[in-house]
LUMKEVO-534025 format. One record per residue (C-alpha): residue number from 1; residue in three letters; x, y, z. Coordinates in pm, whole numbers, padded with zeros to 5 digits. Last residue first. Example, Ala and Ser with C-alpha at 12.3 -4.5 7.8 and 13.67 -1.06 7.14 Angstrom:
(2; 'Ser'; (01367; -00106; 00714)),
(1; 'Ala'; (01230; -00450; 00780)),
! end
This chain:
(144; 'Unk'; (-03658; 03003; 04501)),
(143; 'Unk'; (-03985; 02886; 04273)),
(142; 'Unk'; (-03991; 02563; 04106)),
(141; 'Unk'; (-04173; 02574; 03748)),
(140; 'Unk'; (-04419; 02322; 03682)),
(139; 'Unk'; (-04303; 02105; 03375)),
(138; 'Unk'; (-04499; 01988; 03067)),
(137; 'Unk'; (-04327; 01756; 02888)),
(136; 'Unk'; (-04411; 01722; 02519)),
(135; 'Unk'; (-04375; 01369; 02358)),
(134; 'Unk'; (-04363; 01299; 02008)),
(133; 'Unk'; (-04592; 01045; 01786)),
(132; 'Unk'; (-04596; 00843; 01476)),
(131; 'Unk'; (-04799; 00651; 01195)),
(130; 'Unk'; (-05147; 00522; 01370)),
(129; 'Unk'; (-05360; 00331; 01146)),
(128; 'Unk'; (-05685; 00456; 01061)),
(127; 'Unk'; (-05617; 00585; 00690)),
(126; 'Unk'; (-05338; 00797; 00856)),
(125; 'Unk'; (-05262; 00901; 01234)),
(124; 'Unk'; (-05017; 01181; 01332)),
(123; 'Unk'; (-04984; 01176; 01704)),
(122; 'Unk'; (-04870; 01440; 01941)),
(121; 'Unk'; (-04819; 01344; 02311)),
(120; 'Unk'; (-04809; 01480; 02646)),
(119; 'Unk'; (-04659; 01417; 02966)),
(118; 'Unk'; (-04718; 01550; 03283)),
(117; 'Unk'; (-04826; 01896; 03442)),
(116; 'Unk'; (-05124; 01982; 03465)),
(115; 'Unk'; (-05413; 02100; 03304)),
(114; 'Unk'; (-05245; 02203; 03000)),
(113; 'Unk'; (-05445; 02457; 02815)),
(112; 'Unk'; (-05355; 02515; 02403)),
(111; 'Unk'; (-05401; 02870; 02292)),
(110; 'Unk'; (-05314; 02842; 01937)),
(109; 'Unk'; (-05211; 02495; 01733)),
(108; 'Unk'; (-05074; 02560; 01368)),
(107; 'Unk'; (-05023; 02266; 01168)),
(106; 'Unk'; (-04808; 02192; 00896)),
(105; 'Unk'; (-04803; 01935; 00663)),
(104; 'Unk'; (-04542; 01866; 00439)),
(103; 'Unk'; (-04577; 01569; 00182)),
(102; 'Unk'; (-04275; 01414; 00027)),
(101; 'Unk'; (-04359; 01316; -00276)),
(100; 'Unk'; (-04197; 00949; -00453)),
(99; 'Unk'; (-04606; 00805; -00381)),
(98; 'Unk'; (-04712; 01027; -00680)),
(97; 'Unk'; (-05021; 01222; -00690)),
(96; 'Unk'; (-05090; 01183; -00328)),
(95; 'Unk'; (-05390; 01355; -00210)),
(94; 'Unk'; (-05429; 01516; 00208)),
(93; 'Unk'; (-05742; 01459; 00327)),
(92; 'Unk'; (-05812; 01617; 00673)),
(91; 'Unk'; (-05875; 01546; 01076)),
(90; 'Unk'; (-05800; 01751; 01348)),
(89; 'Unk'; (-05708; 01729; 01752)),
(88; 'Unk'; (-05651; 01942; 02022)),
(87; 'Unk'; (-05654; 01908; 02359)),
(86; 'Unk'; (-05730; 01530; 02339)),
(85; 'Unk'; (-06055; 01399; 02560)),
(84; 'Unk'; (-05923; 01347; 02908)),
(83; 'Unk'; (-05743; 01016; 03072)),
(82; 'Unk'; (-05541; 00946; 02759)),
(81; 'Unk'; (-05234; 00857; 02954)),
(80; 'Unk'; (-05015; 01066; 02785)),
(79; 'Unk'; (-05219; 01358; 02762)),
(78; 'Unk'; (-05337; 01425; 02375)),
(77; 'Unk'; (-05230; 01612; 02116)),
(76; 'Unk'; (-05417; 01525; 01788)),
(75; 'Unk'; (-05389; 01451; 01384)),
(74; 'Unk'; (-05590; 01244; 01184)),
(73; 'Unk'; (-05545; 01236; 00800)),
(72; 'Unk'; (-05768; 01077; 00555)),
(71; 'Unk'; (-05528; 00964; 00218)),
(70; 'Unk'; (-05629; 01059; -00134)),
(69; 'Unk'; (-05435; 00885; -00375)),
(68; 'Unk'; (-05107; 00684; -00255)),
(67; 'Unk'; (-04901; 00753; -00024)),
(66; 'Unk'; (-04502; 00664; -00006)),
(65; 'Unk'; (-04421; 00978; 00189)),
(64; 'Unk'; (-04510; 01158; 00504)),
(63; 'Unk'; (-04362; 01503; 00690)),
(62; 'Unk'; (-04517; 01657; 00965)),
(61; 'Unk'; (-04463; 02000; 01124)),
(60; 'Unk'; (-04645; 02109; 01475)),
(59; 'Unk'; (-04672; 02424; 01536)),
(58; 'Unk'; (-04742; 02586; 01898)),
(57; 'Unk'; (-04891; 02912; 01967)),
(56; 'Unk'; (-04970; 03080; 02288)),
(55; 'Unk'; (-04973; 02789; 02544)),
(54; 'Unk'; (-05191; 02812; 02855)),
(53; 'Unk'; (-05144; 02628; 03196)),
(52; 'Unk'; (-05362; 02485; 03417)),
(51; 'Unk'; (-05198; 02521; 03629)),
(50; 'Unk'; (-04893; 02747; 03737)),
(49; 'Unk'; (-04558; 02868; 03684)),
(48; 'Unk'; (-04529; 02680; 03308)),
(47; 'Unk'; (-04233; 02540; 03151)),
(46; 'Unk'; (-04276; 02306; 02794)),
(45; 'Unk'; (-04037; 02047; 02670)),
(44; 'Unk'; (-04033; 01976; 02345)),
(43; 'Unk'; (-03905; 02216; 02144)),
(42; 'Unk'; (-03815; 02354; 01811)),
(41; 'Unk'; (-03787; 02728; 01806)),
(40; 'Unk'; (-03892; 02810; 01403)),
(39; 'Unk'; (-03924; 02558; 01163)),
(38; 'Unk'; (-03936; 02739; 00805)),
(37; 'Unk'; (-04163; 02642; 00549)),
(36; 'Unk'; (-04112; 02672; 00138)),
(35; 'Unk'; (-04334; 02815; -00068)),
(34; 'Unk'; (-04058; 03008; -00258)),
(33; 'Unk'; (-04193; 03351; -00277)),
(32; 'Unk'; (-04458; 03343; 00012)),
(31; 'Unk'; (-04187; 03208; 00221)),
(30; 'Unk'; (-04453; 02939; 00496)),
(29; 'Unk'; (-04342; 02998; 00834)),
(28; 'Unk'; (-04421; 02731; 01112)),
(27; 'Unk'; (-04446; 02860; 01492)),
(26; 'Unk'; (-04337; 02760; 01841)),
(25; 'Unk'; (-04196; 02404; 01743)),
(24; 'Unk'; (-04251; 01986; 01732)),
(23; 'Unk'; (-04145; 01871; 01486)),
(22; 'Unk'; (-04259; 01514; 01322)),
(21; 'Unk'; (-04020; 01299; 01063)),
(20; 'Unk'; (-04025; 01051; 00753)),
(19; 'Unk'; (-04366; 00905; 00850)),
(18; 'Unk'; (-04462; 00661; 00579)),
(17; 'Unk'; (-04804; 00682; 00368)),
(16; 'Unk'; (-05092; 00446; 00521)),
(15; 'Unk'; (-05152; 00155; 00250)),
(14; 'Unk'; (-05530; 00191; 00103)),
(13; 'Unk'; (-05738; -00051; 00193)),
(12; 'Unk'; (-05929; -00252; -00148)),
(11; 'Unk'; (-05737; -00584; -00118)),
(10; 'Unk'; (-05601; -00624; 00243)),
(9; 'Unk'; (-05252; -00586; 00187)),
(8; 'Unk'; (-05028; -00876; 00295)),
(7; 'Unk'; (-04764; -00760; 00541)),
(6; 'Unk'; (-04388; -00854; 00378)),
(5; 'Unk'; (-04242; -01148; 00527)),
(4; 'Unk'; (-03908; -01105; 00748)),
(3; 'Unk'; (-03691; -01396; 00673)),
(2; 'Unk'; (-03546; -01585; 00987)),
(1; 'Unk'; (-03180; -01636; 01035)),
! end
């Protein structure tokens, strides 16, 4: 059996943190006493009755570990086929003080226009390499 070998790291480039998971849900609570975030009405399929069709608030949750110092984020939903420039997208710096964290990042996405309807993706992206996606479908709603 062969022997996986370990990437070299390119001296100077910061590793890109590990994805532990990505959510996909209506809205994100942060507990003002505890700090921590609730997931509320995960998803990931979306209905509509007609196009283009507008989306009131999505959230989008993120978890990373194994980072190290300050690592640029890149975030975006895009159309599956990346035929139009993404619907949303962001970019930030998030700072690892230890690479045992577990960062949360959570992003709140309002009034979002699908065009039509198709697949969709969300992508988390960090220091330029990209880390993990989920689909949305978008569905047109039959009518009786």
């Amino acid at each position: 059996m062969a022997k996986k070998r370990a990437k070299k790291q390119e001296p100077g480039k910061i590793p890109p943190p590990v994805p532990l998971a990505m959510v996909v849900c209506d809205y994100i609570h942060r507990d003002p006493g505890s700090g921590k975030l609730f997931i509320l009405g995960c998803f990931s399929t979306i209905h509509a009755a007609k196009f283009p069709a507008t989306h009131g608030v999505m959230g989008i949750y993120v978890e990373l570990t194994n980072g190290r110092g300050k690592v640029p984020i890149h975030a975006r939903l895009i159309d599956a086929n990346e035929e139009r420039e993404p619907l949303w997208e962001t970019r930030d710096e998030v700072e690892f003080n230890d690479p045992r964290i577990v960062m949360q990042m959570a992003f709140l996405l309002g009034g979002i226009t699908f065009a039509e309807p198709g697949e969709y993706r969300c992508q988390i992206f960090a220091c330029g390499e990209f880390l993990m996606e989920r689909r949305i479908l978008v569905n047109q709603l039959r009518r009786n």
